[in-house]
N, C-alpha and C positions, 0 to 999 in steps of 0.2 A: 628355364634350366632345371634339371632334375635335383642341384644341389639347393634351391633357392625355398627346398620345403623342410630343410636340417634344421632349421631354429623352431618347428612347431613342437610342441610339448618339451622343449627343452626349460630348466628352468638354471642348472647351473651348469656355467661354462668353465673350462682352466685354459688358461694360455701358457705352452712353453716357449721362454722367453717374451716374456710381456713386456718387459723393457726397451723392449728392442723397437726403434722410431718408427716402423708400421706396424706394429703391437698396439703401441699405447694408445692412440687413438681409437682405432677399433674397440678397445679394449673402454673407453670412455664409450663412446658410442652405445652401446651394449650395454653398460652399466646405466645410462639414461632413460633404456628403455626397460630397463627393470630385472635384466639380468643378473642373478648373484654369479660375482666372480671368482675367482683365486687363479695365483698366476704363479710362475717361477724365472729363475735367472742364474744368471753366473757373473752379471756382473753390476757392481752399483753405478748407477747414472743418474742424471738427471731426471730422466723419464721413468724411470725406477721409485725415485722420492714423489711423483708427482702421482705414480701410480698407490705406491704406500697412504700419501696425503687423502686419499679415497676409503681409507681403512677396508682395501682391498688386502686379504692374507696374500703373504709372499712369501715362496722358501728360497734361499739359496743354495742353490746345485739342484743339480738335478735327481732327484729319487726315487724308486718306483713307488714309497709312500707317498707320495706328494699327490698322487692320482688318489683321491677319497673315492668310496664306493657310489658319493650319491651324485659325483658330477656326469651329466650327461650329454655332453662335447666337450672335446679337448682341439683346440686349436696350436697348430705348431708353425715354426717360419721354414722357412724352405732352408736355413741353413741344421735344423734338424737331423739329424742322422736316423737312417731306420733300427740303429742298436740304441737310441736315447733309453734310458731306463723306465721313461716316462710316458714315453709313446709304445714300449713294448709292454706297460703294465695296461693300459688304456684297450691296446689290441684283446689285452690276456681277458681282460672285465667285461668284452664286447661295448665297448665305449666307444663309438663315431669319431672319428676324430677328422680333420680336413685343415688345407694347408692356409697360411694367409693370403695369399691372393684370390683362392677360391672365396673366404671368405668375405673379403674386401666387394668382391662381383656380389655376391647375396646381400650385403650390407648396402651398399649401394643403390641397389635395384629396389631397397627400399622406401626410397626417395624420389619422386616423380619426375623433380628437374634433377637430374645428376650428371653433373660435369666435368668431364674429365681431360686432363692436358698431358696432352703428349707428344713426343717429340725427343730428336735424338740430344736436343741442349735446350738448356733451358727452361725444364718444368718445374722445378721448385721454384726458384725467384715467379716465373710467372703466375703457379700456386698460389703463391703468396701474394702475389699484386691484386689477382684477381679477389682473394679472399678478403682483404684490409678493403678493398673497393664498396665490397657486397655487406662488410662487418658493420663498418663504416655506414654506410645509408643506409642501414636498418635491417638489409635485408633478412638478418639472423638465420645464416648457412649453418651448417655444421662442414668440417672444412679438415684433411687428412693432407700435409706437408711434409715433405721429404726434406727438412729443416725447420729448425726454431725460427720464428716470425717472434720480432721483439714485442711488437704491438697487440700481440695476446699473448707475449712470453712462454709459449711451448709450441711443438709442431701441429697440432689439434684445436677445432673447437667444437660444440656443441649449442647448433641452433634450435629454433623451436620453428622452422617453417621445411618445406617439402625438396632447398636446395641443399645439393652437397659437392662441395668443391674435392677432388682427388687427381693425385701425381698416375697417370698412366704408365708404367714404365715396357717397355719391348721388349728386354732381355727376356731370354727362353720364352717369347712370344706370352709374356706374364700377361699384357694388357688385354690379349684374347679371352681374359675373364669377365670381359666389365663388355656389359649392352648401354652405354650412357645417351642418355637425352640427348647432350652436346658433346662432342669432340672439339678440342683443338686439338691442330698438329703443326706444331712453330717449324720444324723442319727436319727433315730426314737425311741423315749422310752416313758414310762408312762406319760400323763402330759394328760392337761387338762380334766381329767375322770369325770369332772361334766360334761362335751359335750359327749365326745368318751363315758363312762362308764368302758373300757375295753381297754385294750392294742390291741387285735386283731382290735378292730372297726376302732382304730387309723392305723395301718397296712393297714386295707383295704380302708381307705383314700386316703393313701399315693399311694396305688396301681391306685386308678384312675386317681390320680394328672398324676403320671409317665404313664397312659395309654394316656394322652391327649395331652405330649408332642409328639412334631412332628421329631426331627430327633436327638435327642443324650441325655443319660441319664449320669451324671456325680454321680458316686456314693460311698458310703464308702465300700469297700470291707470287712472292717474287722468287718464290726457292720451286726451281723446275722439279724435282723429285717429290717433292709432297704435290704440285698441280700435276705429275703422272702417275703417284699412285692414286688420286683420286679421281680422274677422268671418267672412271664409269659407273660410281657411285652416286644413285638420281636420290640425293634428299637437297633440302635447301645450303646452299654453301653460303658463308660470307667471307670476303678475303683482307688481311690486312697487309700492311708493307710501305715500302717507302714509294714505290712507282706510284702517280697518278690513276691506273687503271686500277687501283685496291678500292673494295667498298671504304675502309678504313686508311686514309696514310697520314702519312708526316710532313709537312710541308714549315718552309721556314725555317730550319734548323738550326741553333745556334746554340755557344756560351755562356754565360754572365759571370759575374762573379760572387754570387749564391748560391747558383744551381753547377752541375755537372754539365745537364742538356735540358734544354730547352725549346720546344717545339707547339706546332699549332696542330691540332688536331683536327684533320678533317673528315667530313661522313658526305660520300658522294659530292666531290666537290665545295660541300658547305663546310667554312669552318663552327667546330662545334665551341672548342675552349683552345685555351694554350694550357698546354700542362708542363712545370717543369720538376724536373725528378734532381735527388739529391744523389745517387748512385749512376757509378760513370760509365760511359761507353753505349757506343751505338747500338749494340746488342740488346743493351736495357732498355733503349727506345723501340725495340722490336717487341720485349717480352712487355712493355706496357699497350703498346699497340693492341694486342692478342688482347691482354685483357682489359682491355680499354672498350676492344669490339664488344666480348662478351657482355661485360657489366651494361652496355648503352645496351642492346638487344633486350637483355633481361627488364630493363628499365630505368637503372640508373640513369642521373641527369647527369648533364655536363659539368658541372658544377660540385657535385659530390665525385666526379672521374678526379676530378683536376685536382680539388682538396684533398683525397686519400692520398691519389699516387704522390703528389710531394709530401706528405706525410713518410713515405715509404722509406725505413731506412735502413732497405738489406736483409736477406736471410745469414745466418749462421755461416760460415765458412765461405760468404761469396763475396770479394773483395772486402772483406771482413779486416776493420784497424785493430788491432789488439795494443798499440800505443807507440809511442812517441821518444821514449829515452836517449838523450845523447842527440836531439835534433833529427833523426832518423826516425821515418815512420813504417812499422812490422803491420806487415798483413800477410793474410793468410785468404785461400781462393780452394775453393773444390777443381779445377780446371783441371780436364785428366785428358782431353784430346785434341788435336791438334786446330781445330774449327773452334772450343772455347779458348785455348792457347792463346792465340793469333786478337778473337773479342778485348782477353783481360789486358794481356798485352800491351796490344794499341792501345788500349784506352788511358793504360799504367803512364804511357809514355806519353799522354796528351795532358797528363796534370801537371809539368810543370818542375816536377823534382829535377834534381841536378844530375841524378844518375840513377836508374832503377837496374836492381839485386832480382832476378829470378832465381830462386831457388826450387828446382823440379825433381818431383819423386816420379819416374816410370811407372805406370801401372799396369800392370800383368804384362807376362811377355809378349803372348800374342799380339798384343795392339802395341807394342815397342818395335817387333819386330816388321811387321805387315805396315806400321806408318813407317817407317824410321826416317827415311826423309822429308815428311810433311812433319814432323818433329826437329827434325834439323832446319828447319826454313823458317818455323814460326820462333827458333830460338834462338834464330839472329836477331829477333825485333828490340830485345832489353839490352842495355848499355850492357850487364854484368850475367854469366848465367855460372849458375851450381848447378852440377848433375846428383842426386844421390844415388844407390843400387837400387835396381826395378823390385818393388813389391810384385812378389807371386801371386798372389792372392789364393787362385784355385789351382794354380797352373805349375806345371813340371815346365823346367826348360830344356823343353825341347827343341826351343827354336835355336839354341845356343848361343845368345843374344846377350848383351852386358853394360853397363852404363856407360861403360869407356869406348862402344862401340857409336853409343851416340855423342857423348861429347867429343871423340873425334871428329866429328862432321860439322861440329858448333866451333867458328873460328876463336879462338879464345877462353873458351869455356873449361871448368875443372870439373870434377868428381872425383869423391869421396865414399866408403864404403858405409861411416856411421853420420846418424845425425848429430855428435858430438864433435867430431873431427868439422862438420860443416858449421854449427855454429861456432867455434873458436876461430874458425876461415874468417867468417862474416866479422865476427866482432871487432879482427882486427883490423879490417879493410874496410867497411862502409863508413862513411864521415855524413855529419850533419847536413841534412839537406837532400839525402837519399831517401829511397824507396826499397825496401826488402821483404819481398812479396812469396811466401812458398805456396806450390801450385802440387797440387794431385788430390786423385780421390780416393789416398789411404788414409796412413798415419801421419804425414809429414804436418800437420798441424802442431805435430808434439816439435818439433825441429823449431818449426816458429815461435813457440813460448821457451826454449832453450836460449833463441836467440835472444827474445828477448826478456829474458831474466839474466845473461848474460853484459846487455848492453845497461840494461840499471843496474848490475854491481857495478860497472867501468864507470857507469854517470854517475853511482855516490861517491866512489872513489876520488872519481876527479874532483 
């Protein structure tokens, strides 16, 4: 690729928005191989301190000084605007500049085995599985997480060998950046249709993604949309899943009372180990599968599979406990469509509590509108459900679509316009022994520490 020669005589780079969770890696990356950086922001985060901890300069806001004259690429995120102050001083200077996913495809390409996981659910946590697998037995990846993995405590790491582990993602066909050695694709279904339009368009995506990798496709055998967009893709395939015809499956499956799930891991018939994971739902037996295949392929034993992944205890926001007050335990879930809905769900309702609390933030209209009944079906599955108002995100409503439109469809269910009004709901109705799970992929994270900060004043009180 034509972009893949922008880092020769480059020697200092600026990131607008460096903070931001596929900045900051990159942005390490880059600084390991000798790059001087400086970056900016609007906002302080996590990933902001960790970039700071680099005695990387950072300005806050955006300014058309902050562009010095000696930097010679400017990297921006695609939420960028073409009026940034930053990027029009950059243009004014004739300073290169290119977006993060382009650069993420050149970064990448830098690395011989580069791995990349994709798929319409599921590629963080399995990022992250595969990553702690590879970290774990040595293999020393460097490794780009669309979530904080606790087990290296940020979303990034920096290895010293030829592997790189990265989140693929589809929207506006972003993954058509990246040519990777290996492909996964956990699975393909309806989602973003204000880009695709259509399921097939999404399939024929996926098919080019999978035409561009170069020498092995890691795939779910059992989900018919990923075995048809890739039927005419001749590199080596391996398939995981639960059916018996997977190179990879799951056989045995059960409970204990340690684990979440518990299962034997088999490679053509042979069992390899029993792996059991602390993190729950079948789902998660799906996304260790994948990178259970990859890591054996690569070389990992059985033995270092089985030890990582029960090691594994979750990415950032994915059935995520934030704590326990008043006997009730507050989590929090990324789950924003109606296919993770239905995974977190079921699994919520197979631990045991005495009543599980959904609390759901709609996200964007377009996919409130276009599922709205594969939303009302997975939101019968919890005993209690809260509806909040749909986050816009990008999106005008024009579908004319409203949260009261779905909780009319959820028998039972309420809605509310703020997340204040929903935590004084919860507080005063869930009892000890409950589950109070908020699900979407905005802000309604902030709704969960509402709640529960609200449920430890009630528990000092009492």
């Amino acid at each position: 690729m034509k972009t893949d020669s922008i880092l020769e005589n480059v020697k200092k780079i600026h990131f607008i928005g460096i903070g931001g969770s596929g900045m900051c890696p990159l942005a390490e990356i880059l600084m390991s191989e000798g790059f001087e950086l400086t970056g900016s922001d609007i906002n302080e985060s996590d990933t902001l301190d960790r970039i700071k901890s680099y005695n990387i300069p950072v300005y806050m806001g955006h300014k058309k000084e902050n562009i010095q004259d000696d930097v010679d690429l400017v990297v921006y995120t695609a939420a960028v605007k073409a009026d940034n102050p930053e990027l029009i001083s950059a243009h004014e200077k004739g300073i290169p500049t290119v977006e993060r996913s382009v650069m993420l495809g050149v970064v990448t390409r830098r690395y011989n085995r580069s791995i990349a996981v994709s798929g319409t659910h599921g590629k963080t946590t399995t990022t992250a599985m595969l990553s702690q697998i590879l970290i774990g037995s040595g293999f020393e990846p460097s490794a780009i997480i669309g979530g904080k993995l606790p087990y290296i405590g940020g979303n990034s790491y920096v290895g010293q060998s030829d592997i790189i582990v990265c989140e693929a993602c589809e929207y506006v066909d972003t993954f058509l950046q990246l040519t990777p050695a290996i492909s996964l694709i956990l699975n393909i279904d309806a989602d973003h249709l204000d880009y695709f339009g259509t399921l097939e368009n999404i399939k024929r995506s996926f098919n080019k993604f999978a035409k561009q990798t170069k020498n092995l496709l890691v795939i779910n055998g059992d989900d018919k949309n990923t075995i048809d967009a890739v039927n005419d893709v001749n590199i080596e395939k391996i398939t995981f899943g639960f059916g018996e015809h997977n190179t990879y499956y799951a056989a045995n499956m059960r409970a204990d009372e340690e684990v979440h799930e518990c299962f034997d891991l088999m490679y053509k018939g042979e069992k390899l180990t029993t792996i059991s994971l602390v993190v729950p739902g079948k789902h998660n037996v799906a996304n260790a599968l994948a990178a259970a295949a990859t890591a054996h392929f690569l070389g990992a034993t059985p033995k270092e599979i089985a030890e990582n992944l029960h090691k594994f205890t979750g990415v950032h926001r994915r059935f995520e406990i934030l704590g326990k007050p008043c006997g009730i335990t507050v989590a929090d879930d990324f789950a924003h469509h109606p296919t993770e809905l239905e995974a977190t769900l079921t699994a919520a309702m197979n631990m045991g509590f005495k009543r599980v609390w959904a609390v759901f933030q709609p996200h964007t209209y377009s996919r409130t509108a276009m599922l709205l009944d594969d939303f009302a079906r997975v939101l019968s599955i919890p005993d209690k459900v809260v509806i909040s108002e749909i986050l816009a995100v990008r999106e005008q409503n024009t579908y004319n679509i409203y949260a009261k439109d779905l909780a009319d469809k959820v028998d039972g269910s309420v809605w509310f316009n703020t997340f204040e009004e929903i935590s004084d709901y919860i507080c005063k109705n869930a009892e000890s022994g409950d589950l109070v799970i908020t699900l979407g992929g905005g802000n309604v994270y902030m709704c969960a520490h509402m709640i529960l900060k609200g449920l430890n004043a009630k528990d000092f009180s009492d």
